[in-house]
N, C-alpha and C positions, 0 to 999 in steps of 0.2 A: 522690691522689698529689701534688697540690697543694702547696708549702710554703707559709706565710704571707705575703702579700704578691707572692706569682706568679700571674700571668696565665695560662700557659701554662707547658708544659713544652720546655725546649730542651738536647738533648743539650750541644754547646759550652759550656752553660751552668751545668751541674755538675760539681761534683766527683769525685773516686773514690771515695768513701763512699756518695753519694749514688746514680753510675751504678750500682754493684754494685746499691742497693733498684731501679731501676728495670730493673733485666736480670735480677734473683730476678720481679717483681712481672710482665714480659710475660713473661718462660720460662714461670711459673704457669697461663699460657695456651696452651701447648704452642702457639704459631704456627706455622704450613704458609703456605708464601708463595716469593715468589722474588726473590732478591738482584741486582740487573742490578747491575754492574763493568764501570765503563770503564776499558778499562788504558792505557799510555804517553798518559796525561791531558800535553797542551802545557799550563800554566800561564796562558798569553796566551790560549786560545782554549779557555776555560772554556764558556762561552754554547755553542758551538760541541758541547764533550763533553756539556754537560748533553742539548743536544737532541737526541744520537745515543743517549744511555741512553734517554731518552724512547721514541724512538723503537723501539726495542729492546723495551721494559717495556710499552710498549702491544701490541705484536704477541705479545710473550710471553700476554699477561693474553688477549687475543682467542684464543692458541691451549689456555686454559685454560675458555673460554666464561664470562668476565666480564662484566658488562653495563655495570657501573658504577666508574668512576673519577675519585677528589678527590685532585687536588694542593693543595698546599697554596700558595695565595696569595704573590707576591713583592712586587712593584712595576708597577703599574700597566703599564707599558711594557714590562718585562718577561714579564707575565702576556699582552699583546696578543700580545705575539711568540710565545707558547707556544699559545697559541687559533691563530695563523695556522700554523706547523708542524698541529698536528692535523688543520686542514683541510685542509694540502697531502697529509698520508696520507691521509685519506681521498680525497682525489679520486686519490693515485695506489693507492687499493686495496690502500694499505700498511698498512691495521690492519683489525679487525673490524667490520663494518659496524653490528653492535648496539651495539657500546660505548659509552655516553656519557660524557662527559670533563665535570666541574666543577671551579671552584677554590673552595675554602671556604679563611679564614683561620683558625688553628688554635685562635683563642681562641672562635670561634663552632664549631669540630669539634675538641673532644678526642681523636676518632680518629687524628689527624693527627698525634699524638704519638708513637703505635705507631711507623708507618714510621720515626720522624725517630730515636727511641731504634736500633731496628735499625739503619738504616743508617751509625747513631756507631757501635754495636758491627761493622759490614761493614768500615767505614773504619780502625777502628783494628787491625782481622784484616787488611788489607791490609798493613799496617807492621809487620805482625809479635807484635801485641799481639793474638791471637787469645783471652783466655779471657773475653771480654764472649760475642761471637760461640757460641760452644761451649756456656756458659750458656743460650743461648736455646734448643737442643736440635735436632733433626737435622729440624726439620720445615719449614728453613727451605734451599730449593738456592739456591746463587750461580752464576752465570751471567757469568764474565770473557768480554770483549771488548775489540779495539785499537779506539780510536776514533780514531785518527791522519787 
């Protein structure tokens, strides 16, 4: 799915031409999964929403009996902050105790691309631009939450 000269694949990063191939090419894969949605997102306390979806999407995935979960790599400082959240659920017995949590960069895990395509098609279903979303078929639930 590569174009010439790409690294990696990044929703933001294409066009509408390009997203339709990449929402025909994972629908093709009838996906089952689940969409966590932070709703009334403050702008200013982004870091803040991301770590309450987290939060949410790990407990969600523990009560589906997942064992294994890859984010996808940020920033160094960032990535420490997101290994320290995990530990603090786990020791508050806030996620599943088998779950193990990695971060792979997404040019070393192509899988990383899946999520990152759905949740451009999640994000643009939020504003109203639902036919990315709908393309990928009904095998995918979203799960909205105020993260205020």
């Amino acid at each position: 799915m590569l174009l010439r000269r790409q690294r990696r694949l990044h929703w933001r990063d294409e066009n509408d031409k390009r997203r339709v191939q990449l929402i025909d090419a994972v629908g093709a894969l009838r996906p089952c999964g689940i969409v966590i949605v932070g709703t009334g997102l403050d702008r200013a306390r982004q870091e803040r929403a991301r770590r309450k979806c987290m939060e949410r999407l790990l407990w969600e995935l523990g009560r589906r009996y997942v064992d294994d979960v890859i984010f996808e790599r940020r920033h160094s400082e960032l990535d420490i902050r997101d290994r320290e959240m995990v530990e603090a659920l786990r020791g508050r017995h806030a996620m599943a105790p088998q779950l193990r949590v990695s971060w792979k960069s997404p040019e070393e895990e192509p899988l990383l691309w899946l999520p990152d395509i759905v949740a451009g098609a999640a994000s643009l279903a939020e504003v109203g631009q639902e036919s990315y979303l709908k393309a990928l078929g009904c095998g995918l639930g979203v799960e909205r939450f105020p993260v205020n």
